[in-house]
C-alpha positions as CSV (number, residue, x, y, z in Angstrom):
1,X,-17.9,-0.6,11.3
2,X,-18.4,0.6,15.2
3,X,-20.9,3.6,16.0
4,X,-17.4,5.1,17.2
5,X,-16.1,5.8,13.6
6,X,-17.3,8.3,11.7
7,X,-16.7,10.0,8.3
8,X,-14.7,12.6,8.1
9,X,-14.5,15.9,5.7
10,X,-11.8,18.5,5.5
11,X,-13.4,21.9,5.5
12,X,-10.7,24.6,6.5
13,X,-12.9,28.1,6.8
14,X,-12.2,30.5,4.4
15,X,-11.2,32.7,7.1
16,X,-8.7,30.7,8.0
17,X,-6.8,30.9,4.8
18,X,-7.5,34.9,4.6
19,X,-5.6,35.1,8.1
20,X,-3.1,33.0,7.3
21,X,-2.2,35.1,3.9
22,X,-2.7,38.6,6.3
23,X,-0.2,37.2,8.6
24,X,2.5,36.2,5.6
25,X,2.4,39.1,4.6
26,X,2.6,41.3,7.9
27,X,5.4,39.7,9.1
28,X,8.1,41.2,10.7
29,X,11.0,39.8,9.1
30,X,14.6,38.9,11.5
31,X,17.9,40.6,10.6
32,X,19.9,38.3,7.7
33,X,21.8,35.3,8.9
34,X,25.7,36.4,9.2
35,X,27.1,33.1,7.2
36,X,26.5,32.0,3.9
37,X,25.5,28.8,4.5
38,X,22.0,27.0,6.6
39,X,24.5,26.7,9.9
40,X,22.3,29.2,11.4
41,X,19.2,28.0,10.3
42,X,16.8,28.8,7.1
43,X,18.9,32.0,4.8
44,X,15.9,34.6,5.1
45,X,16.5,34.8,1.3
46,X,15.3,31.1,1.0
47,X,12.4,31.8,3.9
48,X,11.2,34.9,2.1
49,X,11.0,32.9,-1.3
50,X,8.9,30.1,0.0
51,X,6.6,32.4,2.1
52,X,5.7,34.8,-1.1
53,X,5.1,31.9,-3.0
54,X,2.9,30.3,0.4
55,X,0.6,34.3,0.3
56,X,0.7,34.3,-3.3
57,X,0.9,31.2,-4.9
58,X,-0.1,28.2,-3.3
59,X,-3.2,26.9,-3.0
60,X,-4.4,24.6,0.2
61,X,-8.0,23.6,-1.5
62,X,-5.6,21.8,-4.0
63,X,-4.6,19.7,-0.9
64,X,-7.7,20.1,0.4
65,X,-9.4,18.2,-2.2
66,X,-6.5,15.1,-2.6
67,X,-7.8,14.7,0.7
68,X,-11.5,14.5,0.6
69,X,-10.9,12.3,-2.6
70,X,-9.7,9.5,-0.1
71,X,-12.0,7.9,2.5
72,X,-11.0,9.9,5.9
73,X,-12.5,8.9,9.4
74,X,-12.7,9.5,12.9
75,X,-12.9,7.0,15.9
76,X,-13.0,8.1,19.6
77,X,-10.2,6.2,21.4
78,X,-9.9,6.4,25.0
79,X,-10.4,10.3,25.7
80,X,-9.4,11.2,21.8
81,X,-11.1,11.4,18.3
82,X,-8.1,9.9,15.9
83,X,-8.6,11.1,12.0
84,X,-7.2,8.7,9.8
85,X,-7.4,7.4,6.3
86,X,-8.5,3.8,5.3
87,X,-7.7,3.1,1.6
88,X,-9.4,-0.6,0.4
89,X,-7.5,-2.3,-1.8
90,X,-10.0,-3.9,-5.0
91,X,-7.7,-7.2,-4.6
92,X,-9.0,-10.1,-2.6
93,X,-5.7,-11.0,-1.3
94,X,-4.9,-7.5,0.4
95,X,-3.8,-7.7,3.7
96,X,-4.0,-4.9,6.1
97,X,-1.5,-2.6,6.6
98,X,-0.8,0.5,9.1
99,X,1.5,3.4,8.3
100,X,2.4,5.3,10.5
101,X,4.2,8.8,9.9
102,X,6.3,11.3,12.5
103,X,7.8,14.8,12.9
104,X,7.1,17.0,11.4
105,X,5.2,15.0,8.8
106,X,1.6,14.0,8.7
107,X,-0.9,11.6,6.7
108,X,-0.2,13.6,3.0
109,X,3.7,12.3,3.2
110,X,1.8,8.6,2.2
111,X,-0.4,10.5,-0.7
112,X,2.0,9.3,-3.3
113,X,2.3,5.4,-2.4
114,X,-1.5,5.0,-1.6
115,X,-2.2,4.0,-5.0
116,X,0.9,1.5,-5.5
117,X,0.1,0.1,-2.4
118,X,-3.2,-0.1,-2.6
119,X,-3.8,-1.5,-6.3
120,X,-0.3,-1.9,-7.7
121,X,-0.1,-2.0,-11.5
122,X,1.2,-6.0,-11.6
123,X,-1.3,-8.5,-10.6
124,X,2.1,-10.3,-8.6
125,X,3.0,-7.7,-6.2
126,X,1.4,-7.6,-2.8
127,X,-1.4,-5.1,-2.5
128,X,-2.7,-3.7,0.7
129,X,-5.9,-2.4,3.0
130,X,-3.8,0.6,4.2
131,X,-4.9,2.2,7.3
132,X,-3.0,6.0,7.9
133,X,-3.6,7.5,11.4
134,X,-2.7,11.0,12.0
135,X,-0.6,10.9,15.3
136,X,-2.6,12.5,18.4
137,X,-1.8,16.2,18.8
138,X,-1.2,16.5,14.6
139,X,-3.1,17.3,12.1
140,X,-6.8,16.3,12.7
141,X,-6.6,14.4,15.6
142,X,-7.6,15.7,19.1
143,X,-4.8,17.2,21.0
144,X,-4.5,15.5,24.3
145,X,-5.2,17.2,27.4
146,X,-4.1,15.2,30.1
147,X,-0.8,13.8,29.9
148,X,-0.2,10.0,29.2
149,X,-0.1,9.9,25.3
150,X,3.2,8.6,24.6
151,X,4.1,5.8,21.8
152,X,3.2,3.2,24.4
153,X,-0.4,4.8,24.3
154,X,-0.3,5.2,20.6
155,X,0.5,1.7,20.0
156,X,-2.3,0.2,21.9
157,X,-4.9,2.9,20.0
158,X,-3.4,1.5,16.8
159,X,-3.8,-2.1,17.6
160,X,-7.5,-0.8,18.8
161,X,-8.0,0.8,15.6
162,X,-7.2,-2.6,13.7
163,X,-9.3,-4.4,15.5
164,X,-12.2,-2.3,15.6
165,X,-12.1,-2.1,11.5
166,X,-12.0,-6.0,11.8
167,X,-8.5,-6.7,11.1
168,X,-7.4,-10.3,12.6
169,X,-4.5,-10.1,10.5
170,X,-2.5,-6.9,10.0
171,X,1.3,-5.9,9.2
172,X,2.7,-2.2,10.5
173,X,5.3,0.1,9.1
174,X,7.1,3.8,10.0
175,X,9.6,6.1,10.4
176,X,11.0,8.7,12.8
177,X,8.0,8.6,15.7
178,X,6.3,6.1,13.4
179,X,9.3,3.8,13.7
180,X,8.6,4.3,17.8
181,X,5.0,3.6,17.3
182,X,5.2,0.3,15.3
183,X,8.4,-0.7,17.3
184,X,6.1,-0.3,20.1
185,X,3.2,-2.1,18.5
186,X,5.7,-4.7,18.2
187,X,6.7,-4.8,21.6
188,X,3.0,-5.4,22.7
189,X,2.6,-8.0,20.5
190,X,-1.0,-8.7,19.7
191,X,-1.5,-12.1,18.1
192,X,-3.2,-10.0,15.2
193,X,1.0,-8.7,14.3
194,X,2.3,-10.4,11.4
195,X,5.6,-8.2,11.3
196,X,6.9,-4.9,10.8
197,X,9.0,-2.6,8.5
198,X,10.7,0.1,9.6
199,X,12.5,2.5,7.3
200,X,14.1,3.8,10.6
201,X,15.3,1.3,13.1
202,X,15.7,2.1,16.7
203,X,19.5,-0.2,16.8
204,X,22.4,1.8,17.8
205,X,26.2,0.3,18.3
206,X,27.0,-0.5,21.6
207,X,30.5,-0.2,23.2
208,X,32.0,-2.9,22.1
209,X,31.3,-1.8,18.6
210,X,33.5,0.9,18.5
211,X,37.0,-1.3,18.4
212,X,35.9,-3.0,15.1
213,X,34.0,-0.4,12.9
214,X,34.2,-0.9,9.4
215,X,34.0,2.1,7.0
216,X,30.6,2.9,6.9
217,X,30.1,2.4,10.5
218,X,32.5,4.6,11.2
219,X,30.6,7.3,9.4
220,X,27.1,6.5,10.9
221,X,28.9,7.0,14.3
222,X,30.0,10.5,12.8
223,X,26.4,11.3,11.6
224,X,25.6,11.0,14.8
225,X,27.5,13.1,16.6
226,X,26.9,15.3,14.2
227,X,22.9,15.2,15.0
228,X,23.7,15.7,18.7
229,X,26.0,18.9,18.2
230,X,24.9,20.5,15.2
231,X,20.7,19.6,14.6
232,X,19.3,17.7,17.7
233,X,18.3,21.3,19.3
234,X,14.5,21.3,17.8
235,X,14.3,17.9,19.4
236,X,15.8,19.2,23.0
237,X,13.3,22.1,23.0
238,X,10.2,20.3,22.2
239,X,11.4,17.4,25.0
240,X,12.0,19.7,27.5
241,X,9.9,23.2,27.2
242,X,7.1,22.3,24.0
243,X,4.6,24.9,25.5
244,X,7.0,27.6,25.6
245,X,8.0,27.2,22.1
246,X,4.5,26.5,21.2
247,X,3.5,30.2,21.3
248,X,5.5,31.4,18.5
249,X,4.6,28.4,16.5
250,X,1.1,29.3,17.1
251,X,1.3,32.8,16.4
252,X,3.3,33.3,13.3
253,X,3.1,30.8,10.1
254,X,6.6,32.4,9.1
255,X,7.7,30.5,12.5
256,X,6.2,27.7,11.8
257,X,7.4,27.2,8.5
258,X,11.1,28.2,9.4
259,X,10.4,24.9,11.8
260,X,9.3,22.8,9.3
261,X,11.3,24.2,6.3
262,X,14.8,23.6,8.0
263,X,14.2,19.9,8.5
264,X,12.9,19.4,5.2
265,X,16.4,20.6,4.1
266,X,18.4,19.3,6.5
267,X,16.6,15.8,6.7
268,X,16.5,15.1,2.3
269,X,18.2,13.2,0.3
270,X,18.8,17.1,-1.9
271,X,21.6,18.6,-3.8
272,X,21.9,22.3,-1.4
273,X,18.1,22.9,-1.4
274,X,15.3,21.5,0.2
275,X,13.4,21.9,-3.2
276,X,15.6,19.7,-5.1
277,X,14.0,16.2,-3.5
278,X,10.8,18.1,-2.8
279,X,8.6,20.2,-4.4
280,X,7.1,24.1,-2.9
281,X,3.4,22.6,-3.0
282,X,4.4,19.2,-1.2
283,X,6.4,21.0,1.8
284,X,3.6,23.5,2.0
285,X,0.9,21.1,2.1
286,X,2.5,19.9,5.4
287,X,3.3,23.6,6.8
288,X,0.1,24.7,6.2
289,X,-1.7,21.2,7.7
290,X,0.6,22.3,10.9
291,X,-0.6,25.8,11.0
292,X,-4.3,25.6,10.2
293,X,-4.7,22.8,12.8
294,X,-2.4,25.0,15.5
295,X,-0.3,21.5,15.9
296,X,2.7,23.5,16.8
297,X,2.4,22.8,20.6
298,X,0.6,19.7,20.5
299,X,2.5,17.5,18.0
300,X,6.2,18.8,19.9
301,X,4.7,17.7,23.0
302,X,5.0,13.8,21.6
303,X,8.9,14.6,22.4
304,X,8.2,15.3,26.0
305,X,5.9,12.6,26.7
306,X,8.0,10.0,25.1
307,X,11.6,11.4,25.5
308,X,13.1,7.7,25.6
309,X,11.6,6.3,23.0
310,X,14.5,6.3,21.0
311,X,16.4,3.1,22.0
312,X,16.9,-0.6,20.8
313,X,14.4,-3.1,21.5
314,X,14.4,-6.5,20.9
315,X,12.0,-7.6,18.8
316,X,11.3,-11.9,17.7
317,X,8.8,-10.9,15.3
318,X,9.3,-11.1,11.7
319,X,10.7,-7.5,10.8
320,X,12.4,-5.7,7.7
321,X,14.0,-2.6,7.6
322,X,15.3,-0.4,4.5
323,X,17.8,2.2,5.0
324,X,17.5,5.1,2.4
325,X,20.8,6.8,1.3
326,X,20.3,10.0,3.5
327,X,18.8,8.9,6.6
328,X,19.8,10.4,9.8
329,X,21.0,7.6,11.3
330,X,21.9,4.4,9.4
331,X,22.7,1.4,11.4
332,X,24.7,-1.7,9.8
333,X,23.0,-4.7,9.7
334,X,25.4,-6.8,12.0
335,X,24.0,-4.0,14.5
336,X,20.3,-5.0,13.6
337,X,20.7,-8.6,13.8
338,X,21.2,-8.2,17.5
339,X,17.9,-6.3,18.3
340,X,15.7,-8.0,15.5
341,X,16.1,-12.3,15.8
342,X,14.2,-12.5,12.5
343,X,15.6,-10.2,10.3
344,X,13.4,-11.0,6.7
345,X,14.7,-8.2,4.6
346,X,17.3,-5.5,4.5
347,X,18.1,-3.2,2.1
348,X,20.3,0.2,1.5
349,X,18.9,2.2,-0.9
350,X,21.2,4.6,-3.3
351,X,19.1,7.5,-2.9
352,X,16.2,9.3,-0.4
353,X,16.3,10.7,3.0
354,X,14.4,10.9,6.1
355,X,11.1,11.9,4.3
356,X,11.0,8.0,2.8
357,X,7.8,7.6,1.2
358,X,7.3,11.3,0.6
359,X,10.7,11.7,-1.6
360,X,11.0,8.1,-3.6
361,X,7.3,7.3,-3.3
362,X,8.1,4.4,-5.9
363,X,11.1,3.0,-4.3
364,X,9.1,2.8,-0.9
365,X,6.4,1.0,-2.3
366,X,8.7,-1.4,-3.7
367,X,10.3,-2.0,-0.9
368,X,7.4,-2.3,1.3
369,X,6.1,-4.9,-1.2
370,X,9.1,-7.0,-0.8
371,X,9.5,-6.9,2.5
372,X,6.0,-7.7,3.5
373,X,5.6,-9.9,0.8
374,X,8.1,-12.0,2.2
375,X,6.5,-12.7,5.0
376,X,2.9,-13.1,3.8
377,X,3.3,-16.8,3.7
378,X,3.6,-16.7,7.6
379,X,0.7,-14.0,7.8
């Protein structure tokens, strides 16, 4: 490999951890939402629960150590050292694969579907060399300094990062930011591409789609509006004023949980509660990856640097796409066909939200194996 990657350890200082539990449990605690319901954000009942249980119960070297069980590196790209994870599968026909996650997730919401990826239990499913990059400005990647790191940026460090691990042939996947990273990736197009999945597609109806909508059309257009007026403010707030919120999420773990913890439940595929598609140790892995690596500021700031990122490209390039039951936003086909000339799979899964791979690990991995097993004969 180049002199520029370098292994990589996860060593969180004990003192870290003791400040973290002094602040949980000095904090100074907001008067009690006034509904009964999460329409004003996380119940303090449900915020108080999950933080005794975060000072009392949980326990980061557990994470810590899933970690550092994986092969983790560093490489310097342009003015930033990018962590990521790059898991080899034992099969001679893996192909190279790039995952790429968004907000507010990380590199642990792919912990689950490494092995089934990587070395699936039947010898006739596709197995993959997956490559897992932590997005500049989260977890333990350097946090810009200049602006400029957009998803435009971030595609062409990914393509860099394939090539410099010697990938001549490579397929990319993601959601949420990830889906505006590999939709940009694809927009590039290195010759090294072999297609895409994305479990969140950047198509959106346009307006002559509104005099024909079938049923479930319909009700994606009213999930949408419902995003704008009701649970798009986090995204306004990061695109707009990042630093300003940045403080509070730097200085209080309660804050930055509330953050994280709202979308967790907002964004599952759950029954009332965040905890019934994920578990306390799974959502706290990623709260406390946020706070121990101060990537409050730094990953919001993705939302100001790339606030029209968002938006239907065209794309000629084999792609696949699987909608899971309670994404945020799930297109109809007829609308993907229009932005993606080689549509090779599609699929609308009964069950799992926003969080894909981290709350139906089994079903992504599935999915991802039939999608980019489809197109390995043109790979």
């Amino acid at each position: 490999m180049s002199d520029s990657i370098t292994p990589f350890t996860v060593a969180i200082p004990q003192e870290a951890l003791d400040d973290l539990h002094r602040r949980i449990v000095h904090t100074r605690w907001p008067a009690a939402e006034t509904v009964a319901d999460w329409s004003q954000g996380v119940p303090i009942a449900a915020m108080r629960d999950l933080c005794t249980y975060w000072a009392d119960g949980y326990d980061w070297r557990r994470c810590e150590a899933a970690l550092n069980a994986l092969p983790q590196f560093m490489m310097q790209i342009d003015d930033l050292a990018i962590h990521f994870l790059h898991v080899r599968s034992p099969r001679p026909d893996a192909v190279p694969l790039i995952l790429t996650h968004g907000w507010p997730g990380s590199v642990l919401e792919f912990m689950k579907v490494i092995g089934p990826l990587s070395d699936p239990a039947t010898a006739d499913a596709p197995a993959f060399h997956l490559v897992i990059p932590s997005l500049p400005g989260y977890g333990f990647s350097d946090k810009p300094i200049a602006t400029g790191w957009g998803v435009e940026k971030i595609a062409d460090a990914w393509i860099t990062l394939m090539r410099r691990l010697g990938y001549d042939r490579f397929f990319a996947q993601g959601g949420d930011w990830g889906a505006a990273v590999t939709t940009a990736i694809a927009m590039a197009a290195p010759p090294e591409l072999a297609g895409v999945h994305l479990n969140m597609p950047l198509v959106f109806p346009e307006a002559g789609d509104f005099a024909d909508l079938t049923p479930a059309e319909a009700k994606t257009v009213e999930r949408m509006q419902y995003y704008q007026d009701h649970d798009a403010g986090y995204a306004k707030l990061q695109g707009t004023r990042p630093q300003t919120v940045g403080y509070a999420l730097a200085d209080s773990p309660v804050g930055q949980a509330a953050w994280i913890y709202e979308k967790f439940q907002a964004w599952t595929d759950n029954g009332g509660r965040a905890e019934d598609a994920l578990s306390r140790d799974d959502m706290l892995d990623i709260i406390s990856l946020y706070w121990l690596t101060n990537s409050g500021a730094s990953s919001g700031r993705l939302y100001w640097e790339s606030a029209g990122a968002f938006k239907a490209q065209r794309l000629d390039l084999p792609v696949g796409v699987s909608i899971f039951a309670q994404e945020i936003f799930r297109p109809s086909r007829r609308w993907a066909e229009r932005s993606y000339s080689d549509l090779v799979h599609w699929n609308e899964l009964p069950v799992g939200g926003h969080f894909a791979a981290f709350e139906q690990p089994a079903l992504f991995a599935v999915e991802l194996q039939a999608c980019f097993g489809a197109m390995q004969p043109r790979a």
